[in-house]
N, C-alpha and C positions, 0 to 999 in steps of 0.2 A: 504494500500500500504506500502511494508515494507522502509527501508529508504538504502538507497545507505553507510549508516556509517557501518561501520564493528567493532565488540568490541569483544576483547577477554581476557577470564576470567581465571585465575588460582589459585587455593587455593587447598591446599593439605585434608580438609575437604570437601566430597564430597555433604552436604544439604549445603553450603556457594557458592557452584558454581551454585548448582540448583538453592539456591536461586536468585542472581544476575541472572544468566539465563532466569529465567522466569518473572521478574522484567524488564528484557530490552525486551524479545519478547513482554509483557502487553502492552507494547510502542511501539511496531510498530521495535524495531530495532533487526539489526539482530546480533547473539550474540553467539560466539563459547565459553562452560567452558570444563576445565579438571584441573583433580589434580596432573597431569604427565606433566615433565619439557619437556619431549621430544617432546610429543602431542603436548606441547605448541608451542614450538617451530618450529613445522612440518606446526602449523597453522597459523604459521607468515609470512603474505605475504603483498606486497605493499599498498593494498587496507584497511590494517587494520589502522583503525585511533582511537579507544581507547584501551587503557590494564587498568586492573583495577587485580594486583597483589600482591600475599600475602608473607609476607617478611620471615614468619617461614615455613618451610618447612623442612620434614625427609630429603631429600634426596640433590637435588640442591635448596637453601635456594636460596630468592628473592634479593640477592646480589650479587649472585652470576649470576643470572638472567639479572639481574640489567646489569653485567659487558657484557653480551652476547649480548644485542640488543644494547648497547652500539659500542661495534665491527661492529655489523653490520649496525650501523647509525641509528635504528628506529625513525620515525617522529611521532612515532603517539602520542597519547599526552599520560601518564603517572600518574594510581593514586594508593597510596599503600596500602596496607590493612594490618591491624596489630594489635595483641593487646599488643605486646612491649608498653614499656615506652611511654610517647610523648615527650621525647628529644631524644629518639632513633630515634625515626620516623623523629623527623624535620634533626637528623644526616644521615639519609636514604636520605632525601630526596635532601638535598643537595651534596652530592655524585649524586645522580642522577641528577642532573642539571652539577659536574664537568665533565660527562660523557659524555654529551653535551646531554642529551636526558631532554624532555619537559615533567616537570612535572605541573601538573595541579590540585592536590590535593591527600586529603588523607582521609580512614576511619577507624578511631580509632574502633574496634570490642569492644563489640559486636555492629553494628549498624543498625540504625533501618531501617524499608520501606523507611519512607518521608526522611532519612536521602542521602538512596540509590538511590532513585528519583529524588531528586536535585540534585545528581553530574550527575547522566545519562542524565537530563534534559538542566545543563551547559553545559555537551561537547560534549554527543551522539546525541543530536538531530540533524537532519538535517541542515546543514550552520554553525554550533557549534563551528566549529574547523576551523578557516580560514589557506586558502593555504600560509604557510610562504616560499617565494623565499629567495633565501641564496645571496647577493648582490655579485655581480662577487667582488674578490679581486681585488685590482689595484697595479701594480709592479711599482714603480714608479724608472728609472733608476737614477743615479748619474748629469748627464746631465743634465737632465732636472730639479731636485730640484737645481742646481747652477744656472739656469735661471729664475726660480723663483725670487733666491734671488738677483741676478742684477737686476734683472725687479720689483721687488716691488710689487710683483703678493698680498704677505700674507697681512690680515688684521684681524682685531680683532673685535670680537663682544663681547657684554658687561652683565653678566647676577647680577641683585642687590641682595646686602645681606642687610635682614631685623632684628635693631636690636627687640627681639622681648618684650623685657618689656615695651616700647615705640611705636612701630608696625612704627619707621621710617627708610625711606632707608639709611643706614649710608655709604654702602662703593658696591664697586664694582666688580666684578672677569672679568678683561681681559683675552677671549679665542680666540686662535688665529684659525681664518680662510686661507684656500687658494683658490684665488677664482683664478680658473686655466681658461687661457683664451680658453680652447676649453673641456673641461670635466665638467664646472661648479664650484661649491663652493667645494671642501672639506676638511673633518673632520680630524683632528689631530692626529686620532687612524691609518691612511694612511699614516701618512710620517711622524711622531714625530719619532719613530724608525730608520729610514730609513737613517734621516738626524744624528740620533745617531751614526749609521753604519757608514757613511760614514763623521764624524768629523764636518758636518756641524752645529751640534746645537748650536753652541758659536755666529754662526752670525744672527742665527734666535732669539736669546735670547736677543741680543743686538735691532734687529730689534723691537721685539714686545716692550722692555721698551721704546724705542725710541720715538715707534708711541703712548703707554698709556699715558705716561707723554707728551707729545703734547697733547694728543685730553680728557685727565681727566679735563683740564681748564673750558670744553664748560656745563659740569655736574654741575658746580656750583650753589648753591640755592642763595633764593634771597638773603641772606646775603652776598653774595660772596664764602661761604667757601664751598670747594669741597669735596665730599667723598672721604672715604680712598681707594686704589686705591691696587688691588691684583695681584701680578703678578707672574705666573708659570715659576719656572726655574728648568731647567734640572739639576740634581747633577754630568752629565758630564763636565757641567761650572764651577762645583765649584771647582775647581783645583788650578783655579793663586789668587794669593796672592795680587794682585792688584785689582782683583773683588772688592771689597768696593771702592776704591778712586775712581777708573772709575765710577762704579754706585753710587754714592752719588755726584758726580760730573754732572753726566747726570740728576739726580733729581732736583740737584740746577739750572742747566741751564734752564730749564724750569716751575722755581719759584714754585715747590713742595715742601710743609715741607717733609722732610726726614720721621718721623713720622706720615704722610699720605699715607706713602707705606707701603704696606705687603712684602713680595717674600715667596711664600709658595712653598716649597720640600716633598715631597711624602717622608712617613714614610721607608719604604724599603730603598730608597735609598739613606737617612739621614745614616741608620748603613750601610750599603756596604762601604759607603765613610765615614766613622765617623771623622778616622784619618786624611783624608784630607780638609774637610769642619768646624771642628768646628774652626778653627784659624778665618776662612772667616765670620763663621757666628757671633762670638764674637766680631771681631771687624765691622758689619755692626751693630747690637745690641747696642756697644758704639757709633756708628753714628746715631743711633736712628731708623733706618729701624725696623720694623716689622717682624719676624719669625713666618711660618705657617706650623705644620705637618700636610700634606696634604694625605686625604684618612686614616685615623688614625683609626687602626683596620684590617687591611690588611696586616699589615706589619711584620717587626719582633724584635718591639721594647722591650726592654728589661728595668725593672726599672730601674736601673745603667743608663744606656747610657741615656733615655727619663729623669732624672731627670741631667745631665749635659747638654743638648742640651738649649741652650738660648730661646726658643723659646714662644711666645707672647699668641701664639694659638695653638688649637687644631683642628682640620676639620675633624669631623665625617663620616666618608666612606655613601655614600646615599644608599649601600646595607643596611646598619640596619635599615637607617631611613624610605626608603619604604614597609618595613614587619613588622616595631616593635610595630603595632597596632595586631597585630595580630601571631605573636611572641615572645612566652618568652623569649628565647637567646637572640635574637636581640634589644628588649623591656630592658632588665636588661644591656646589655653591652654598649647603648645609657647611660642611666641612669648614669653606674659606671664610663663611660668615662667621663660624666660630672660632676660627682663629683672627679673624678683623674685631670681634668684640675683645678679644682678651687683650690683643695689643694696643686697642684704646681704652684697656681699664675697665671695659664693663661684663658683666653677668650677661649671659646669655640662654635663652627658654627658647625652645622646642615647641609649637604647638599643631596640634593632629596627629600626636602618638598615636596608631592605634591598636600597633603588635610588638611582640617583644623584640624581635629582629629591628626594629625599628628602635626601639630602647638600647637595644646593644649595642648598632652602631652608633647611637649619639654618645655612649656613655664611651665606647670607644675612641672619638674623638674630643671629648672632653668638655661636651655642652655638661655645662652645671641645671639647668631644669628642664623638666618636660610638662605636658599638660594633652591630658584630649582621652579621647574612650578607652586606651587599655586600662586606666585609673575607673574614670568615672565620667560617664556624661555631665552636664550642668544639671543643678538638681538644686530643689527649693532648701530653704534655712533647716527645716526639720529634720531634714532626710541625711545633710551634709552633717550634722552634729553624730545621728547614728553611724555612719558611715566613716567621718576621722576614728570615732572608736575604735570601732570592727578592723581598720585599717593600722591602725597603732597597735595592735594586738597581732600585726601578722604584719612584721616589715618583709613582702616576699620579693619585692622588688630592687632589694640593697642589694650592692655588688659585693 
């Protein structure tokens, strides 16, 4: 019985289509090749759910391919065939993910049967390819996030950073939730923007320290002493000149050493705002607050600028850290970020741990923290206090 997946093959050699061809019919599936862009193209219809496409081509080259079913939204999942470079290829293939198209692998030519069997076998088989719904957007009007914030709707969930020469939980990341009274909880990626747009982040930013530094007290081990406590601020905040006294002042009120805070700033928006933000961050640095480039790697920092910025830490983007087992680029620019934080003096966090092999190589290299699902997802204040317990009773993660 053939199978309901549909796979279509293009390579401008025409025994490399054969072969693939008769490689997926052996298996039951069913399987259109051609070595013409048009063909290809003529055979692309909804029901197609893999391409397994080759990047060198006389005529319309696999980039250009690439930018075609891009246009036209294809879902089906995406593998590239090539015998370029393999840094050309992993540059392929990310282009093809900015595309918005789903990539799912690749095969470095010349490659073998069993090689071509296991990718048919991961995504051409039957149920291989699960249906991804694309989650309705939420418009969130003006209105409604100003009720939010009189109503007290936002709340924060807490995910622990592991230091990892020790494998103990040292410090925390406050992420802010909105658990909206008739849509449910949502995510930050829905109205962090939003409240950009409309001037509100200065009161959500106030809010979220407000509530960390209250509810960081309840995380204390049994010595009493509480983890360092990490708090995401918008670099729309960081404008007034007063931002330190007020926030060192709100820390003190609520009996936190000033140096138990983080405030981590996304790397992008540290240089957007250079001119405006390093006065604030200098002098929160002489109040002893913590400085954290946040998502570092993403951005567009520059040595000049990255070696004036005060800053305590580094915070590794978790795009490198969930592919750099299996990525050179991403594997080496883990590595050199954390030897460029140590020779400018600062602490450097891992975040998107999500396997141990991933922990080993950072602890291998000599990243001081990690943070992301091998630990613990982000998880409300109740859960995080049962959970440093259970966690301090089983250091399984110390080296």
């Amino acid at each position: 019985m053939k199978s309901t997946q549909r796979i279509l093959v293009i390579d401008d050699e025409s025994d490399v289509s054969e072969f693939v061809s008769d490689a997926a019919q052996a298996m039951g599936l069913r399987c259109t090749a051609t070595t013409d862009a048009k063909t290809f193209l003529d055979a692309l219809t909804s029901d197609t759910t893999l391409i397994l496409l080759d990047l060198i081509m006389p005529e319309m080259d696999g980039v250009e391919l690439l930018r075609v079913l891009g246009e036209r939204k294809c879902k089906a999942g995406i593998v590239l065939m090539s015998g370029v470079g393999k840094r050309t290829l992993e540059s392929a293939e990310q282009l093809t993910t900015a595309l918005g198209l789903t990539i799912v692998g690749h095969l470095q030519k010349p490659f073998r049967l069993a090689q071509l069997e296991e990718v048919l076998e991961r995504h051409a088989m039957p149920e291989a390819l699960p249906i991804v719904r694309q989650a309705p957007e939420i418009v969130i009007p003006k209105a409604e996030l100003q009720r939010a914030i009189e109503h007290d709707e936002f709340v924060l969930y807490y995910q622990p950073q592991i230091e990892i020469a020790t494998g103990r939980a040292v410090g925390l990341e406050a992420l802010v939730r909105w658990q909206h009274p008739e849509r449910g909880l949502i995510f930050p990626d829905y109205f962090i923007g939003r409240l950009e747009e409309f001037e509100l982040i200065d009161e959500l930013g106030w809010i979220i320290a407000e509530r960390g530094l209250r509810e960081v007290s309840q995380f204390a081990n049994g010595d009493g002493n509480v983890p360092n406590l990490s708090l995401n601020e918008s670099v729309h905040s960081l404008h007034d000149l007063n931002f330190p006294d007020r926030f060192v002042s709100l820390v003190e009120k609520h009996g936190v050493p000033p140096e138990n805070v983080t405030i981590e700033i996304t790397e992008s928006g540290l240089i957007k705002e250079l001119s405006n933000t390093l006065d604030i961050l200098t002098r929160l640095r002489m109040k002893r607050v913590k400085l954290s480039i946040d998502d570092f790697g993403t951005g567009f920092a520059m040595m000049q600028q990255l070696k004036n910025i005060p800053a305590t830490e580094l915070k590794i983007d978790k795009s490198f850290v969930l592919e750099m087992n299996g990525n050179d680029r991403n594997r080496i620019m883990v590595q050199k970020t954390i030897e460029l934080g140590h020779e400018l003096g600062m602490q450097v966090m891992a975040e998107g741990v999500e396997t141990q092999e991933q922990f080993d190589l950072l602890r291998r290299y000599g990243c001081d923290g990690a943070q992301g699902y091998l630990f613990s997802r982000p998880i409300p204040p109740g859960e995080m206090v049962n959970w440093l317990k259970q966690y301090a009773s089983r250091p399984v993660h110390a080296a």
